[in-house]
C-alpha positions in Angstrom: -160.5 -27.6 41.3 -162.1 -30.4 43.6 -159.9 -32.8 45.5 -161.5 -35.6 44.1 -160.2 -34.0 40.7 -156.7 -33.5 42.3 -156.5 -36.8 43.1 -157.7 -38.5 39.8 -154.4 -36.6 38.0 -152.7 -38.0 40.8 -151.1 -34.6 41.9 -151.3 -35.7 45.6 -149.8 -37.8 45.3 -147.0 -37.0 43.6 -146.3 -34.1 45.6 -146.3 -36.2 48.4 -143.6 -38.2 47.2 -142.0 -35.5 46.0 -141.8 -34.2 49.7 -140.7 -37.8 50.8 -137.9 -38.2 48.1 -136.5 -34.6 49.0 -136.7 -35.9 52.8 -134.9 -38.9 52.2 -132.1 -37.3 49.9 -131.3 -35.1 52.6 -131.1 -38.0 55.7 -129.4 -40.0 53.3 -126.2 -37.2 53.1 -126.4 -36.5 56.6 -126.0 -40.5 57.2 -123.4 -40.4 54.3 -121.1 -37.6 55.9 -121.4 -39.7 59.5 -119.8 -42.4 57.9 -117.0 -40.5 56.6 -116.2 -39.5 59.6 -116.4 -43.3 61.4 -114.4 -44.5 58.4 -111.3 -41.8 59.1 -111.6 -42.7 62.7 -111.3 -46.6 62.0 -108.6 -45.6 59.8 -106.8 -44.2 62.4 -106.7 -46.9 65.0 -105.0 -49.7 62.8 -102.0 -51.0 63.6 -98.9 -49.7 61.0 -99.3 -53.0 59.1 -102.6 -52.6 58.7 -103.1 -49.7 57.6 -100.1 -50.0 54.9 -101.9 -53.2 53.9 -105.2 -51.0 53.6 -103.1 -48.3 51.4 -101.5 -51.1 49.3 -105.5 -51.6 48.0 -105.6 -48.0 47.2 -104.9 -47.4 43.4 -104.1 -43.6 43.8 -101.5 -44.4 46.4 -99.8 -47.2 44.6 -99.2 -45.2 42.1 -97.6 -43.2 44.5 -95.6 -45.9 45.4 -94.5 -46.8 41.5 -93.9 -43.3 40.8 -91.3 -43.0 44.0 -89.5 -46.4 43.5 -89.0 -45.0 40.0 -87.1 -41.7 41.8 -85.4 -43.8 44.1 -83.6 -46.9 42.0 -84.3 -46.1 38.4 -83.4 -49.0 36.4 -83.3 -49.8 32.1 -86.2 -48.2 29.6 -87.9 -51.4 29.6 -88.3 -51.6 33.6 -89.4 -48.9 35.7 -87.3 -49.2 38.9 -85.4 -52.2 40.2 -88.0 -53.7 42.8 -89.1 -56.7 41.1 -88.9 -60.3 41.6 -84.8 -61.3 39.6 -84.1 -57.6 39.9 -80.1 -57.4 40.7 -78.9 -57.1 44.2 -75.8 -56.4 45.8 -75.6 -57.9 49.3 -73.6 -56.1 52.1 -70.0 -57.6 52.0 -66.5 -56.9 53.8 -65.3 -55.5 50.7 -68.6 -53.8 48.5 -71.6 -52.2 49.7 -74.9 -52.4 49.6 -76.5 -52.0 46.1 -79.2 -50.9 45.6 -78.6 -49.4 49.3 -82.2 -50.4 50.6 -80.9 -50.1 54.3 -79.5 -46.8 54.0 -82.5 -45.4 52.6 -85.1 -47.5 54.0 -83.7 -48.8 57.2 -84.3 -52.5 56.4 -82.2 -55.6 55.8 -82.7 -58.4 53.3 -82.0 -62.0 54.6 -80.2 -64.4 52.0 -82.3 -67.3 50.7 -85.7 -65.1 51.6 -85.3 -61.9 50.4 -82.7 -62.8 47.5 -81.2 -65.7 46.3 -77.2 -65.0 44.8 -77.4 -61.6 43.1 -80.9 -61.4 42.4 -84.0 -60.4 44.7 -86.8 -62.8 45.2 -90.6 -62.1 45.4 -90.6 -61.7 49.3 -87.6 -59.4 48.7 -89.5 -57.1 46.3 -92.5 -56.9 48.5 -90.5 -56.5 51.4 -89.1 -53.1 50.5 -92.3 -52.4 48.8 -94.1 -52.3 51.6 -91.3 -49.9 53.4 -91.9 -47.5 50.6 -95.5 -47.6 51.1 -95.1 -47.5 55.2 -93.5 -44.1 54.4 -96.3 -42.9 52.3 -98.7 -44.4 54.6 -97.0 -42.5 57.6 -97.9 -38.9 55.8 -101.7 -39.8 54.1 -102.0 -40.8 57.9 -101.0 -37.7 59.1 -103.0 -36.1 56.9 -106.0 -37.9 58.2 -105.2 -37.0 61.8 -104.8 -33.2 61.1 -108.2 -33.4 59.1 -109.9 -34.6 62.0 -108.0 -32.7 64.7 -109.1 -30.1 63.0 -112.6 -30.4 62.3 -114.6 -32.2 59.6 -117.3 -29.9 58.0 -120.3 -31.0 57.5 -123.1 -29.7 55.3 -126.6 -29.0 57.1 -129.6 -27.4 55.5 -130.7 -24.1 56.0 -133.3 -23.8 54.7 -135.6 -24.5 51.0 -138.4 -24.9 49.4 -140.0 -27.5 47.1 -142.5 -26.1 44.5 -145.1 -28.4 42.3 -147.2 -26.9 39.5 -150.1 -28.6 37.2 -151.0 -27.4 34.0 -153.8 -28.3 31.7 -155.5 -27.9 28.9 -158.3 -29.6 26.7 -159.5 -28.6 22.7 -162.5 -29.5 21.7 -162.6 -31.2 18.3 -165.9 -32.6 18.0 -168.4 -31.8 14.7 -171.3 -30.0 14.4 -173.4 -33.0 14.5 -171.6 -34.2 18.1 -172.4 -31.0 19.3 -175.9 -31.3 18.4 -175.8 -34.9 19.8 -174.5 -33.6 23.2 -177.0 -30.9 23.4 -180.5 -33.3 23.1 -178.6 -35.8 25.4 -175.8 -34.8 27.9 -174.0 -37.3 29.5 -173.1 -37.8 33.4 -169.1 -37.5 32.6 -169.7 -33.8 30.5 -167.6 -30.9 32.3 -167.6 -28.5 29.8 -170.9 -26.6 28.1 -171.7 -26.4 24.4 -171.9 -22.3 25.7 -168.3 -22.1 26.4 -166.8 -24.9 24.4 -164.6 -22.9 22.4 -161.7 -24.4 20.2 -158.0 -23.8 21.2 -158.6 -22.3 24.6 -157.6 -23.1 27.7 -160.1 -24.8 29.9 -158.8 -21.3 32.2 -159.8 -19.4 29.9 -163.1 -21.0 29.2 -164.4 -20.8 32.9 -163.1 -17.0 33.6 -166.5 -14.8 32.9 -168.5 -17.4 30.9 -169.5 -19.9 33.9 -171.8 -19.1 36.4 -169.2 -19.6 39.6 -172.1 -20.7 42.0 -172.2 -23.9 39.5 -168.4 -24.4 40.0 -169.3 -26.6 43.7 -170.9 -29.0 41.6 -168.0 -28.6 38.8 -166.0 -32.2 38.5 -163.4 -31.3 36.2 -161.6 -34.6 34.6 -158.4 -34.9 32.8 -158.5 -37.7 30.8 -157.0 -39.1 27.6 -159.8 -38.4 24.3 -162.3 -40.4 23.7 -161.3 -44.0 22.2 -164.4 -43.5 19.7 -163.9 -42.5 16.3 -164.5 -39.3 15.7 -162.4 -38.1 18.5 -164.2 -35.5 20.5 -161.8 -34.2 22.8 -158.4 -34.1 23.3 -156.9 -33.5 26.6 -153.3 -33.3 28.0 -151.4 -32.3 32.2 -148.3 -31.5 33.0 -146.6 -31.3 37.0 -143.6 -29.8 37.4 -141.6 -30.1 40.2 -139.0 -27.5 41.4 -136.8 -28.3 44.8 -134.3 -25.3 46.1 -132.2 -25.8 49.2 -129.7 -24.2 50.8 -126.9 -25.3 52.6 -124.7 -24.0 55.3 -121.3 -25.9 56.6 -121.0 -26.4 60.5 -117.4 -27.5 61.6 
């Protein structure tokens, strides 16, 4: 097949995108993995606040966080745990203890007016030992973090691949007797294929393989194009590309 043919079906070119998109998929995971690895690193240089504030936006470890207030001061069916804003509180006195005992158990205190108000915590209270909770969470998915990049952060390279593009075609040839006939006293400039070999339900393949004298093939412009739009249609035609992309990856720590 000519390149001039190639290039009508626009096979060229859409194995050079093909190329290009495979290209591009592959730089745009490398890039993708080297921001991984500069987003754990900013992680790791906030400040405790910070980075409790950053978990705080985290859905995953708040639900962490509901789940161990829960464990820690269960309160009725109707409310999970007693961290909310009106939730009871006993303050620290001469003659009672702390209930609940958020110092023991978190290491914090609760001043009077902002962090409860008579019996009863305020917002700022809830969110105060809230955000102790979470610092204690925090303090391990941190750790975590650290020992993942102490560690070593895999990343995935390729090894090697192979991209594979394939064009199939085929053309029947539906024309009458009398179009044939037609053809024959007046052949037209666009006419690829010979009354001598135009033989219904075969593949153009077929058609050329021992019936075509191969030195005319040079001179051969083979098109693939829709049928003609007159009436009775004399040719139907139809392409296909496939497109098939393999690669293999390795992991480099």
């Amino acid at each position: 097949m000519s390149n001039s043919a190639l290039n009508e079906l626009g096979f060229a070119e859409f194995v050079a995108k093909l190329i290009s998109d495979t290209f591009g998929a592959v730089l745009a995971s490398q890039i993708e993995q080297q921001d991984k690895i500069t987003e754990l690193t900013n992680l790791l240089s906030l400040s405790d606040d910070e980075f409790v504030a950053m978990c705080m936006q985290d859905d995953d470890l708040v639900f962490q966080l509901e789940e161990n207030l829960k464990q820690r001061y269960p309160f009725d069916s109707d409310t999970a745990h007693a961290v909310f804003k009106g939730a009871p509180y006993q303050p620290p006195t001469q003659q009672k203890e702390e209930q609940p005992p958020f110092f023991n158990d978190l290491g914090i205190s609760l001043e009077e007016k902002l962090h409860f108000s008579g019996k009863k915590l305020t917002e700022e209270g809830a969110k105060k030992i809230k955000n102790a909770v979470m610092f204690n969470i925090a303090q391990k998915q941190r750790q975590l973090l650290s020992d993942v990049l102490i560690n070593g952060i895999p990343k995935l390279s390729v090894d090697h691949g192979k991209i594979n593009a394939k064009l199939t075609f085929s053309m029947k040839d539906e024309g009458s007797q009398e179009e044939e006939d037609e053809s024959n006293s007046a052949p037209s400039n666009n006419a690829v294929i010979t009354n001598n070999f135009a033989v219904n339900n075969l593949s153009v393949a077929n058609r050329f393989a021992g019936v075509i004298d191969t030195s005319k093939l040079i001179k051969t412009r083979l098109n693939i194009t829709p049928a003609s739009n007159r009436a009775p249609q004399d040719a139907q035609s139809s392409a296909n590309i496939y497109s098939e992309v393999e690669i293999h990856f390795k992991s480099i720590l």
